[in-house]
Every structure is written in structure tokens, then in C-alpha cells.
C-alpha positions as CSV (number, residue, x, y, z in Angstrom):
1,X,-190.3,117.8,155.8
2,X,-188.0,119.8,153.7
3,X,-186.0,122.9,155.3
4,X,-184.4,125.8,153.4
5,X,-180.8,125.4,153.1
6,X,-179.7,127.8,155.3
7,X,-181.6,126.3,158.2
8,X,-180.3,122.7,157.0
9,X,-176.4,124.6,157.3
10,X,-177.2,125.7,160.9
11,X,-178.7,122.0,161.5
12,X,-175.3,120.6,160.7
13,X,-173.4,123.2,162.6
14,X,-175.2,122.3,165.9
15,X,-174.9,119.0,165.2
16,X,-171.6,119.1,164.4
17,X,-171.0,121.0,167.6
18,X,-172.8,118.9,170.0
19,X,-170.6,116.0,168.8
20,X,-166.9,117.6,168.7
21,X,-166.7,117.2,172.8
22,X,-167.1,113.0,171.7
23,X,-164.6,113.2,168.8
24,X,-162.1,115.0,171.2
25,X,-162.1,112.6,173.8
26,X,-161.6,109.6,171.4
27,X,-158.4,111.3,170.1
28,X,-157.6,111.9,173.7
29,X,-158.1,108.2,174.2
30,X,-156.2,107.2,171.0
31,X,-153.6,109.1,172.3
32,X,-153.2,107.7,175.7
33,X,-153.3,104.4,174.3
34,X,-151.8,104.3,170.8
35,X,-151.3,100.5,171.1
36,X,-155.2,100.4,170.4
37,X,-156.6,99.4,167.1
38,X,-159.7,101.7,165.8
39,X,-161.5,98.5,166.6
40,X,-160.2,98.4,170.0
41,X,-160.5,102.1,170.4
42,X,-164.3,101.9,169.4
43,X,-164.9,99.2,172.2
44,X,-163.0,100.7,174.7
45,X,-164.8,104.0,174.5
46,X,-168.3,102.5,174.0
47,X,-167.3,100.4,177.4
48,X,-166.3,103.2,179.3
49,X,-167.8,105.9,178.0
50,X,-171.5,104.3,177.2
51,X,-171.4,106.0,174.2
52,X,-171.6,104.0,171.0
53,X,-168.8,104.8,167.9
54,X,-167.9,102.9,164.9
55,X,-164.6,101.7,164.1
56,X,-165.0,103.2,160.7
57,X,-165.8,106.1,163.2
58,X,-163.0,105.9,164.5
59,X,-160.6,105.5,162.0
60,X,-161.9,108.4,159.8
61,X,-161.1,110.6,162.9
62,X,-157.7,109.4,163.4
63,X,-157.3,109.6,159.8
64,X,-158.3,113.5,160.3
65,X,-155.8,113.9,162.9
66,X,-153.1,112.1,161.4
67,X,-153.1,109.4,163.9
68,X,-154.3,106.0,162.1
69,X,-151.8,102.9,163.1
70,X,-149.4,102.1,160.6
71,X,-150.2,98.4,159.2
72,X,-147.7,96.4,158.9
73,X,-148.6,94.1,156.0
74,X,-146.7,90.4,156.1
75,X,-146.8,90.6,159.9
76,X,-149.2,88.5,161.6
77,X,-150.5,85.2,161.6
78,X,-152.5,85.6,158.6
């Protein structure tokens, strides 16, 4: 089924919308816990909130925000 491009613009919007309650909460978890990896972050909130995100999710959100964890490369027991 195609749709006209303006209807496919207001399908986004809504869509968009319906989601930006989800995407504020995950920022509100990230920052209540900034110890959290995106991983971590992703499982916590799919645990608690029995709502499923990604950590690519996640991370692109934090990225947005300007939250992502800084890695430290060299540290670790790689």
C-alpha cells in the first residue's frame, strides 16, 4: 500500500510522538544511573519497564543527548 507523502510525514510524526514518553524515561534512567552501560541501560529498562529497547537504541539516544559513557580504551581486562 503506498500513501502520499504527506500522509507518510504525519505517520512519522505520530509515531514519533507516541514514542518520545519511552525515549524520555530512558534518559531519565541513564541519568539516575550513569554508572550503566547502554547495554545495561537497555536491560534494565526492558526488566522494569516490560518494554523492549536496543542498546544501539540506547546509545543513539544518549548520543542525542550528549550522554554516551566515555570509554576508556586500555582499561579493562581485555
Amino acid at each position: 500500500m503506498r500513501y502520499p507523502a504527506s500522509e507518510k510525514h504525519e505517520i512519522i510524526r505520530i509515531v514519533e510522538r507516541s514514542h518520545l514518553h519511552v525515549r524520555q524515561r530512558i534518559v531519565g534512567l541513564a541519568l539516575d544511573e550513569p554508572e550503566l552501560s547502554p547495554r545495561e541501560l537497555a536491560a534494565k529498562f526492558t526488566d522494569t519497564q516490560n518494554y523492549f529497547v536496543s542498546e544501539a537504541s540506547v546509545y543513539r539516544l544518549l548520543k542525542a543527548h550528549d550522554l554516551q559513557p566515555r570509554l576508556h580504551r586500555g582499561e579493562g581486562g581485555r
